[in-house]
N, C-alpha and C positions, 0 to 999 in steps of 0.2 A: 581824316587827315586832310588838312589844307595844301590844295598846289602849290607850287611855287608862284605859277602868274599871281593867283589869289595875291597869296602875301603880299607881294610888290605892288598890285592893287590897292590894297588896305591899306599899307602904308602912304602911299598917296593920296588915297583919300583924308588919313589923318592930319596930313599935313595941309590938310584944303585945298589939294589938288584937284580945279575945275571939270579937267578932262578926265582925272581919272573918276572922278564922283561920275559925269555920265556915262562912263563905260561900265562901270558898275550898273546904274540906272541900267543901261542898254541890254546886258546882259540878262537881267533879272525881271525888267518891268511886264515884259509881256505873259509870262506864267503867273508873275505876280497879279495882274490886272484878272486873269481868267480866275483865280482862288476870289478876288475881291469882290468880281462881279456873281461868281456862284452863291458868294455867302449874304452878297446886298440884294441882287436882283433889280440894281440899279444902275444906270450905265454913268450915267455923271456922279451918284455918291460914289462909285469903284473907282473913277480918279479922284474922288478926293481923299477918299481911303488909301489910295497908291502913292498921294502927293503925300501926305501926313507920315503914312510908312517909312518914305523914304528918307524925311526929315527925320523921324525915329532913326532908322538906321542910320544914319549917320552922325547922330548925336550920340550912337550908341557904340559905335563900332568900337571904340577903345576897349567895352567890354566885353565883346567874342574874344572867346579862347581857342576856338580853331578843333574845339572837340569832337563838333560834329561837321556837316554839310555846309558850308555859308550861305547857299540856295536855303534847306531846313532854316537854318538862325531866322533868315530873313520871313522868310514863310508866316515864321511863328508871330512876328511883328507886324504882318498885314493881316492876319487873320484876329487879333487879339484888336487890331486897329479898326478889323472890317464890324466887326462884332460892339464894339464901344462907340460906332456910328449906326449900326442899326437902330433905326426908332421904333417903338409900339412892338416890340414883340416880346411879346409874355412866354414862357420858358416855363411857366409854373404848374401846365395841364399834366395830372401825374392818370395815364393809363395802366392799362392790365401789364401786371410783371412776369406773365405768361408769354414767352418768346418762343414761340415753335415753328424752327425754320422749316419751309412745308419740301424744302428743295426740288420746289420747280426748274425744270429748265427752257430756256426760250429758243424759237427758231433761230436760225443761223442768219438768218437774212434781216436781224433787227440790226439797225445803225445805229454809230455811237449818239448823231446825231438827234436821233429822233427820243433817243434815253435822257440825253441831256435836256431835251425841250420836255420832257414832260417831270423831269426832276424841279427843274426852276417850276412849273404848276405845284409843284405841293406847296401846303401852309408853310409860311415862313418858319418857326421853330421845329417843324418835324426836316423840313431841305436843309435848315443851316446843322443840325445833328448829322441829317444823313451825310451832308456835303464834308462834315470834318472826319467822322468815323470812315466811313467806306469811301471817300475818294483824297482826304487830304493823309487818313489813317492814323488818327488820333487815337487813343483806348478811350475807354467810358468816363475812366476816371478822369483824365484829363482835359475832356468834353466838359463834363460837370463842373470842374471847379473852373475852367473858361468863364462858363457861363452862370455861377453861383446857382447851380440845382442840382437835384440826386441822383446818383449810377441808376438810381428807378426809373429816373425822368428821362435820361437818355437812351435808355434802353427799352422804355415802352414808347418813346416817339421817333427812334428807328424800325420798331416794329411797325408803330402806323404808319411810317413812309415807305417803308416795304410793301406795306399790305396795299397802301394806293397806289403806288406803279404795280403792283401785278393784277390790280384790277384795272388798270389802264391799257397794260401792255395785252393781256384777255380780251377785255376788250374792242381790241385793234388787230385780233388773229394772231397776235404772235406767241401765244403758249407750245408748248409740242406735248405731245403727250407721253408720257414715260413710256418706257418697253415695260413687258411687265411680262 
């Protein structure tokens, strides 16, 4: 369900309301910037990914229907945006379709910080899988045809960016060991 402010937002923006276009901006660009930069791992192509977005969005805005989130709408347009400026990255490595979550759990004392800095180290196609599934929380399915490849594809290259942060985070001491 769309707010009220939204709405009055949106309308101003259709009518090429200056201010209200950057209040929109305002509102939205700094989460959007952090999806852009997860999925590029580039600091200057994330604004041009967030510039191009935002022109999207607002060429588009006539056709939100207010069904979902307008944050979500938007989302989908920076990531769809961040994804058709990625270069050189191949999508097409098909791993094992054996998914066996081992459910480790990790110290309490890992930061978000230190998770995020070793996520951006994975290959580019296994972090932009992981970063849309498990943090933007895409399905498989919709990972896949994002990216014109198979629920296999995505599902075996979550599994190997799983498997390389928790051999990272091992690693680094921060496994715990189960009770048992």
């Amino acid at each position: 369900m769309i707010r009220t402010q939204e709405k009055i937002l949106i309308k101003r923006c259709l009518k090429h309301d200056r201010l209200a276009q950057k209040a929109l901006y305002d509102e939205y660009s700094a989460a959007m910037f952090s999806t852009a930069y997860r999925l590029t791992k580039d600091f200057d192509l994330s604004h041009d990914v967030l510039q191009d977005a935002f022109i999207k969005v607002f060429q588009s805005l006539k056709s939100y229907r207010g069904d979902g989130a307008l944050g979500g709408w938007i989302k989908t347009i920076v990531v769809r945006t961040a994804l058709r400026n990625i270069r050189g990255l191949h999508m097409h490595l098909e791993l094992s379709d054996e998914l066996v979550d081992s459910g480790i759990r990790f110290d309490e004392n890992l930061t978000g910080e230190l998770l995020e800095q070793l996520i951006l180290e994975l290959p580019d196609r296994c972090r932009v899988i992981f970063d849309l599934i498990e943090v933007e929380g895409y399905k498989h399915y919709e990972v896949a045809e994002m990216l014109g490849v198979s629920v296999g594809t995505t599902k075996s290259q979550l599994h190997y960016a799983k498997k390389i942060l928790k051999g990272k985070l091992v690693n680094k001491g921060y496994e715990r060991r189960k009770k048992g």
